[in-house]
C-alpha positions as CSV (number, residue, x, y, z in Angstrom):
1,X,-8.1,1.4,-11.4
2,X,-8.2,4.9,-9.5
3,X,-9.7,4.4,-6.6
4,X,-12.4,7.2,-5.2
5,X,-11.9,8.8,-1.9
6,X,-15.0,6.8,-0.1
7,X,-12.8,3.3,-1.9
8,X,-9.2,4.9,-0.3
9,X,-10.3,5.6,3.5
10,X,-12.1,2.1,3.6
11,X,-8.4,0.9,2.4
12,X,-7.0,2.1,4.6
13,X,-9.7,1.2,7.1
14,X,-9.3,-2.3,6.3
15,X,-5.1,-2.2,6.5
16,X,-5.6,-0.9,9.9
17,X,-8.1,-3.3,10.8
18,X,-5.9,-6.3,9.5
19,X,-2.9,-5.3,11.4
20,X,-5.4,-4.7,14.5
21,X,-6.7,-8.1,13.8
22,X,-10.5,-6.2,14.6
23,X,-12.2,-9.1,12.4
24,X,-15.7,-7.1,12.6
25,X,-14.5,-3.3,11.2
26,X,-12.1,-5.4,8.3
27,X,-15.7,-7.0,7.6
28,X,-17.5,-3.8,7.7
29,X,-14.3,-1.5,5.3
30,X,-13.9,-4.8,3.4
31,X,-17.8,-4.3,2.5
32,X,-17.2,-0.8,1.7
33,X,-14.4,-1.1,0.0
34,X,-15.4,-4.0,-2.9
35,X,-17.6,-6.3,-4.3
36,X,-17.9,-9.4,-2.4
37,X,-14.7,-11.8,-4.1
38,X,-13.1,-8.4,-5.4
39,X,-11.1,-7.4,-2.1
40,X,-8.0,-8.9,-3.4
41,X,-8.3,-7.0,-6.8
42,X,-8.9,-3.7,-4.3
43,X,-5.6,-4.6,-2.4
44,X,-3.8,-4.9,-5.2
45,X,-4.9,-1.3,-6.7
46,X,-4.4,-0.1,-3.7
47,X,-0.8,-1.7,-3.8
48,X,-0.3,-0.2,-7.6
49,X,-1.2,3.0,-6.3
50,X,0.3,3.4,-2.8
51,X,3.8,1.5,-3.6
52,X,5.0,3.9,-6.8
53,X,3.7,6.9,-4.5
54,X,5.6,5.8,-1.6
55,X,8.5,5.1,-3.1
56,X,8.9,8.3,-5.0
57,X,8.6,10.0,-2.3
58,X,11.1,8.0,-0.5
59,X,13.5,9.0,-3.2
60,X,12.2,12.7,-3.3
61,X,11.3,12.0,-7.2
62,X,8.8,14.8,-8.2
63,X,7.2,16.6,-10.9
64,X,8.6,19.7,-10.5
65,X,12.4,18.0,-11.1
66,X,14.2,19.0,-14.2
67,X,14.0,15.9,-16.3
68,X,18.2,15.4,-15.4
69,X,17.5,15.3,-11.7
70,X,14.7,13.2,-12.5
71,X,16.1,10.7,-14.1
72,X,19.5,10.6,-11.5
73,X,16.7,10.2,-9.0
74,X,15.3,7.5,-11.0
75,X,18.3,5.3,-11.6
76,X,18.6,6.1,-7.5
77,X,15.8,4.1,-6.6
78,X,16.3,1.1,-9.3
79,X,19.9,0.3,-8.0
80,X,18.4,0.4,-4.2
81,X,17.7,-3.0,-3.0
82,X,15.2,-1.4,-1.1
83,X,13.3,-0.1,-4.1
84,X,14.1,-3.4,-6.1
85,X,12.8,-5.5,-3.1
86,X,9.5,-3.4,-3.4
87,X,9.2,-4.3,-7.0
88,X,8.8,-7.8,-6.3
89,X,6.2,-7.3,-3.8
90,X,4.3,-5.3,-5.9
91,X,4.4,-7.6,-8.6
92,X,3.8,-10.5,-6.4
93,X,0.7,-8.8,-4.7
94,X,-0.5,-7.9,-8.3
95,X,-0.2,-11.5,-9.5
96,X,-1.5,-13.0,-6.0
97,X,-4.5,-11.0,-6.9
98,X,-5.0,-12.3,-10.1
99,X,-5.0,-15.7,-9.1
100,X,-8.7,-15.0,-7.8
101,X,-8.0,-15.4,-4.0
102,X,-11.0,-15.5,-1.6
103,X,-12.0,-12.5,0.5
104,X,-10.5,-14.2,3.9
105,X,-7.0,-14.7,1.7
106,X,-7.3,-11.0,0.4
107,X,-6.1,-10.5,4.8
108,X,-3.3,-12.3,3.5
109,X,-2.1,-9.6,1.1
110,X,-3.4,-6.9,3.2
111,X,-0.4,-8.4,5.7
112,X,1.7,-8.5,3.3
113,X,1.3,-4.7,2.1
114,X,1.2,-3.6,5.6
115,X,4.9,-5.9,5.9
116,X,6.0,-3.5,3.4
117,X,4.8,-0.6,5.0
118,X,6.9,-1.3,8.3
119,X,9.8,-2.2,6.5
120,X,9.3,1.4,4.4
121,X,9.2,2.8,8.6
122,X,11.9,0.8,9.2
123,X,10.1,-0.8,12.0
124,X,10.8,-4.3,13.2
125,X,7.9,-6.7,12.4
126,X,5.4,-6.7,14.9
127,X,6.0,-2.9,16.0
128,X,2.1,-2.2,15.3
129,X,2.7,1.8,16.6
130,X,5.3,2.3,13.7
131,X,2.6,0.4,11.4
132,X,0.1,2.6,12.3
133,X,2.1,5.7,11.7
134,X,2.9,4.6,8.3
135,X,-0.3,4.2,7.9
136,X,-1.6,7.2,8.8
137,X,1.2,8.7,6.4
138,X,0.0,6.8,3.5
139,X,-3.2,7.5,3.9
140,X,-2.3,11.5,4.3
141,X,0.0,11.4,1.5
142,X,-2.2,9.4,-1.1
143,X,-5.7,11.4,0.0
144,X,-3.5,14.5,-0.9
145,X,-3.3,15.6,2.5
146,X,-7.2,15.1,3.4
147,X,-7.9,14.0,7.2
């Protein structure tokens, strides 16, 4: 699922809210951003979208790479443990999802994407700042540099 600009800022809304533990704005984006019993499937697009992005980026894979630098790039990323680790958690996000969670476990994958996104900082866990400036880069880089 591609998800619309209006869908990607409440995202990113809600992450923020999560990590903030501000129960009434994740309420409010959570509204915005899905159906009621369909913030988990959101999460999870978001997930499919965000992690590949991220993680390309990481490893400076682009478009505009001749397809031998592309693929050394590629086989780059699949022997990092890093990368590899980030595989699993997408996977396990995308199958968490599909096991129909309610919208108050759907917090539980947001924390679990936003995990991955201060480990991507290389923040320690807890460091909220370093979270949010993730955050805010994810959101920049995905909304193709739109405040």
């Amino acid at each position: 699922m591609t998800m619309s600009p209006a869908q990607w800022a409440a995202a990113f809304d809600y992450l923020e809210a999560v990590l903030l533990q501000d129960a009434p704005k994740a309420a409010a984006s959570g509204r915005i951003l899905a159906a009621p019993g369909q913030i988990a499937s959101t999460i999870a697009s978001l997930a499919d979208e965000l992690i590949p992005e991220l993680l390309s980026q990481a490893f400076q894979i682009s478009d505009t790479m001749s397809q031998a630098e592309r693929r050394t790039a590629e086989e780059a990323m699949a022997a990092d443990r890093g990368a590899q680790a980030s595989a699993l958690i997408h996977m396990a996000l995308r199958a968490w999802a599909d096991d129909d969670p309610t919208d108050a476990e759907a917090q539980d994958l947001a924390l679990v994407l936003l995990g991955w996104l201060q480990l991507m900082a290389g923040a320690p866990p807890g460091d909220h700042e370093q979270a949010l400036l993730m955050l805010g880069s994810a959101r920049h880089t995905i909304q193709g540099g739109t405040p």
